[in-house]
C-alpha positions as a Markdown table, in Angstrom:
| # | Residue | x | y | z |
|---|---|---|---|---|
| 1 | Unk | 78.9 | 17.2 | -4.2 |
| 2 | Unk | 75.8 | 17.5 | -6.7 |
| 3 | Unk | 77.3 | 15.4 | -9.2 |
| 4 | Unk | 77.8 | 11.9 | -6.5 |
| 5 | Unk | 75.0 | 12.1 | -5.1 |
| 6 | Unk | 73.1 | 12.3 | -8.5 |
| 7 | Unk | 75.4 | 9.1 | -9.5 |
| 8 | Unk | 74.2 | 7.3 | -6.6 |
| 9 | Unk | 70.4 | 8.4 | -6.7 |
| 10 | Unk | 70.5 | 7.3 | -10.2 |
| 11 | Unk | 72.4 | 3.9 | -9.4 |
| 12 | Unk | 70.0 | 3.0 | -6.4 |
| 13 | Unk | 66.8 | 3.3 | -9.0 |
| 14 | Unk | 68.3 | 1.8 | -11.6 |
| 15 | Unk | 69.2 | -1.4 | -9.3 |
| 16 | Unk | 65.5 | -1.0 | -8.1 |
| 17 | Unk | 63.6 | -1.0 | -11.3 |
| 18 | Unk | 62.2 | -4.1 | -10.8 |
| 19 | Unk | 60.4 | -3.4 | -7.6 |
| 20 | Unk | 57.8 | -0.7 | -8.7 |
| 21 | Unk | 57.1 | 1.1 | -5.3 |
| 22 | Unk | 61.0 | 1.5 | -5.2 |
| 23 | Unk | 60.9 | 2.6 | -9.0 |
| 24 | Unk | 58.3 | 5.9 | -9.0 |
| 25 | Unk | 59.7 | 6.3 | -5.6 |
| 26 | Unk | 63.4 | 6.7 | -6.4 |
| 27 | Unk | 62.6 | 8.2 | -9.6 |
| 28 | Unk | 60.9 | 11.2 | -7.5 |
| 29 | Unk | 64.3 | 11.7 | -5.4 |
| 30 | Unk | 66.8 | 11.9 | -8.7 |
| 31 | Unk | 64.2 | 14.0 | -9.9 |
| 32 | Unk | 64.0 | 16.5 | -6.4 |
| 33 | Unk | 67.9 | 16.1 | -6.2 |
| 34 | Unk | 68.3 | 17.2 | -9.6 |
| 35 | Unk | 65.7 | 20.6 | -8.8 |
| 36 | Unk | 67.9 | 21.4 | -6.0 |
| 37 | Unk | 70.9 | 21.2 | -7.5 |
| 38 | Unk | 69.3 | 23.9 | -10.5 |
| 39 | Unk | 68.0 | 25.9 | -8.0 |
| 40 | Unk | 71.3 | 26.1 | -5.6 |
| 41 | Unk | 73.5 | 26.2 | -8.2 |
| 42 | Unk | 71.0 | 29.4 | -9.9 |
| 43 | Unk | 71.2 | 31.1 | -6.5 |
| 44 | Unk | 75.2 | 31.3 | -6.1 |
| 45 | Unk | 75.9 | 32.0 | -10.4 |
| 46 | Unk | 72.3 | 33.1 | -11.9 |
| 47 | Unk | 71.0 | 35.7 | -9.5 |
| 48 | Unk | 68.0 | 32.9 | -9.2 |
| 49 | Unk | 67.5 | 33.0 | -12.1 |
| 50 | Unk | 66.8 | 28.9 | -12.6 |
| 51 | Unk | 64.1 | 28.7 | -10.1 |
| 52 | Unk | 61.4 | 28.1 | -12.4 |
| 53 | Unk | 63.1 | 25.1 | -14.1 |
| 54 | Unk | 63.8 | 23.8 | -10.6 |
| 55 | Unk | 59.8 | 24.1 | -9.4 |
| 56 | Unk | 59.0 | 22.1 | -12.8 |
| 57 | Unk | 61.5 | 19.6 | -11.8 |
| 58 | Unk | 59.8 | 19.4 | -8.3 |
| 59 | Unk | 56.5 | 19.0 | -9.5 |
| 60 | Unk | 57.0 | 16.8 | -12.0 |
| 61 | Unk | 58.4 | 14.2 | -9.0 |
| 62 | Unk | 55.3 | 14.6 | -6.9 |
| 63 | Unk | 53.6 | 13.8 | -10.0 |
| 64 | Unk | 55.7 | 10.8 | -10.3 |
| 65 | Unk | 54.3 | 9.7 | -6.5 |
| 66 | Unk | 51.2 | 10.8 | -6.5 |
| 67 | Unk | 50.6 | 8.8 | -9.4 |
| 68 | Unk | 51.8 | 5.5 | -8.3 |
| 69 | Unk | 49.7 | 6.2 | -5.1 |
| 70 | Unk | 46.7 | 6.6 | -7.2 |
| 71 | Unk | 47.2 | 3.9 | -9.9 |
| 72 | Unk | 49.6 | 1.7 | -9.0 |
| 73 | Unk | 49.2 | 1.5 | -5.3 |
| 74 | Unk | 45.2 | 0.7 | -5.2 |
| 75 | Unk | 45.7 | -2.5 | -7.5 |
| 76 | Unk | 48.6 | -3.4 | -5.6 |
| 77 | Unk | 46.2 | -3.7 | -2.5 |
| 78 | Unk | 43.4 | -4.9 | -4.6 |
| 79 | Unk | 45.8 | -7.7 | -5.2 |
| 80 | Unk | 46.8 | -8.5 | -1.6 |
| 81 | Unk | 43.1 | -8.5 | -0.5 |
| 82 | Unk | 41.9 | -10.9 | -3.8 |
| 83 | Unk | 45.2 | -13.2 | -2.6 |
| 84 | Unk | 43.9 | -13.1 | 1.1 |
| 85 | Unk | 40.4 | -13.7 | 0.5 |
| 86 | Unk | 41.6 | -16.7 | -2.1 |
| 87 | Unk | 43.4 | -18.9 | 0.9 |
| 88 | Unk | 40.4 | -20.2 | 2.9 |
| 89 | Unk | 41.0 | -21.4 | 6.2 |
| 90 | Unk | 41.0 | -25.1 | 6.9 |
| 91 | Unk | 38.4 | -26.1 | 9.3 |
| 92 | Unk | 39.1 | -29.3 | 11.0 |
| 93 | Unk | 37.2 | -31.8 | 11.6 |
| 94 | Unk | 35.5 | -32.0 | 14.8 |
């Protein structure tokens, strides 16, 4: 079950590259699905042995999200409040 689910985590942000919220965001989830799938599989054959490798994989995808939500997100709404302050309402004439 680990392998198809990886498939399909990697197919979804590979179709959704070009949307950067959905990029960081999907990259995060291969990256968790991949720590879980170390860490199970080092429970039932490693005596838990492969946990550390799975926490590195876990932080490095909170990484991934916490940075788009401190770089990428703020000049994405920078860029939505410069467009709506841009479009000036038309006042008619009275």
């Amino acid at each position: 079950m680990i392998i198809p689910t990886l498939v399909v985590a990697i197919h979804l942000t590979w179709k959704s590259r070009k949307n950067i919220s959905d990029l960081f965001h999907n990259t995060a989830v291969c990256l968790w699905i991949t720590a879980n799938a170390i860490w199970m599989t080092g429970e039932f054959f490693c005596n838990d042995t492969l946990r550390p490798y799975s926490t590195v994989l876990f932080i490095i995808g909170i990484v991934v999200v916490a940075f788009y939500y401190a770089i990428h997100f703020p000049k994405r709404a920078e860029n939505t409040t410069m467009k709506v302050m841009d479009a000036q309402p038309v006042q008619e004439a009275a």
